[in-house]
N, C-alpha and C positions, 0 to 999 in steps of 0.2 A: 542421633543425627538431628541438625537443626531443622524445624521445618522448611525453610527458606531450601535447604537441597533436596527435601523431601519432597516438593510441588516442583522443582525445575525440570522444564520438558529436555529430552535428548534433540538431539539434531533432524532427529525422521519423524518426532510428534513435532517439530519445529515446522517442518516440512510440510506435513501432510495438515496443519490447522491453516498455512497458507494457500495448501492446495485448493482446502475445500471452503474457505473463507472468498466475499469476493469484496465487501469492504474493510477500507484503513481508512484510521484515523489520522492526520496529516496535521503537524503541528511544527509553521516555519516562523520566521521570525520578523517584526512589523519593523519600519522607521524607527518606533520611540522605543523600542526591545517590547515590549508585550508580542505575548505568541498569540498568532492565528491560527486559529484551529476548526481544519474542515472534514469531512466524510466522502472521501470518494471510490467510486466503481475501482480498481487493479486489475492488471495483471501478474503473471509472471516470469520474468524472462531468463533463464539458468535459474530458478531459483529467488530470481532477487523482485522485490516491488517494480513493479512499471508502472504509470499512470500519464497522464495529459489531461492539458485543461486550456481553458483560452489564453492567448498570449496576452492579452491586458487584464488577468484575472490578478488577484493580489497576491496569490501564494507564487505567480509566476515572477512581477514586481518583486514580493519581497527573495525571491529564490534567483532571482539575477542578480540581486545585492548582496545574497550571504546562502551559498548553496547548502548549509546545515539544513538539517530538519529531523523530528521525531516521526515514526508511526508507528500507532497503536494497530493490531489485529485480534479484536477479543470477539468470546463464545460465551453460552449459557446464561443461563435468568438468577437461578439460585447460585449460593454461597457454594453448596460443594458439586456446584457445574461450572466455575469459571475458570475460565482456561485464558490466556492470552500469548501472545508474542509485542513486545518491543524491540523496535530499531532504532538507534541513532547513528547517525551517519552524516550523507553528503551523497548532492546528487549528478549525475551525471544529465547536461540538458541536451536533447534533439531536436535539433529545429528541419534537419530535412524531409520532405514530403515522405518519399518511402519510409524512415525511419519512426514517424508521428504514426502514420498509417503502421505499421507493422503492430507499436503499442496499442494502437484505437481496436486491434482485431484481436491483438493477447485479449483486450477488455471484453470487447466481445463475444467472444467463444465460452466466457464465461456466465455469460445470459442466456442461461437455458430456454426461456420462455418466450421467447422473441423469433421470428422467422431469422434464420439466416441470410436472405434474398434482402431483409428490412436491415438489419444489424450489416450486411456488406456496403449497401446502398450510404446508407447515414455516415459510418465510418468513413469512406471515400469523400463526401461531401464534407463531412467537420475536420476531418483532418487539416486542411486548406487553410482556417481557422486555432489552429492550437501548436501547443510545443508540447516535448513528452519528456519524458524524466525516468531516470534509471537510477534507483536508489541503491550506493557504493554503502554497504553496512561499517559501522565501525565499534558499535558495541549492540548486543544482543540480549536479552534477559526475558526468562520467560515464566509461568506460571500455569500448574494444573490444579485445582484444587479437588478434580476425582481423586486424586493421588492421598489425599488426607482419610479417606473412606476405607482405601483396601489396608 
């Protein structure tokens, strides 16, 4: 077997590294084609990345001009702790108040260390301020490299 299938996660390690991950890596695409590449808090909504950010932010700029984009979701320090999920796809934008806010609380829920009274508070007020995004998957590829060990 090639390694390449022998590190490929199933659909429910795919699952569960987004479950318990709470950053991606976001890589959209600039004016001049050079990728921007940021780190931000997620959620997740059926399954799929959610995120938001300010509406004059540049991934929002460059994601109104060309809704592609990559996200990285990786794990582990060492070589045979590294685990990831990629997505490339296209994203779905929400710009309605409920809708921004519903993503701002996926985000939130997954700040354990935070009061929830502070995390509802905040969420309510930035939402005002941002648009949110639903990331539609079109190609998926992933990696364990525990998997090389056993």
């Amino acid at each position: 077997m090639k390694q390449r299938m022998a590190v490929t996660m199933t659909e429910d390690e795919v699952g569960a590294l987004l479950a318990y991950a709470r950053k991606v890596q976001i890589a959209t695409i600039n004016p001049d084609g050079t990728p921007h590449l940021v780190t931000m808090f997620f959620g997740l909504a059926e399954g799929r990345i959610a995120f938001w950010t300010y509406r004059s932010s540049q991934k929002a700029l460059n994601l109104a001009r060309d809704p592609r984009l990559s996200c990285l979701v990786e794990d582990g320090e060492d070589y045979f702790e590294l685990r990831g999920v990629q997505i490339t796809g296209q994203v779905t934008r929400i710009e309605d108040l409920p809708g921004v806010t519903a993503v701002g609380r996926l985000i939130a829920a997954r700040m354990p260390d935070v009061p929830r009274d502070a995390l509802d508070a905040y969420v309510t007020h930035a939402a005002r301020k941002r648009v949110a995004y639903l990331v539609q998957p079109a190609r998926t590829a992933s990696w364990d490299h525990r998997k090389l060990l056993s």
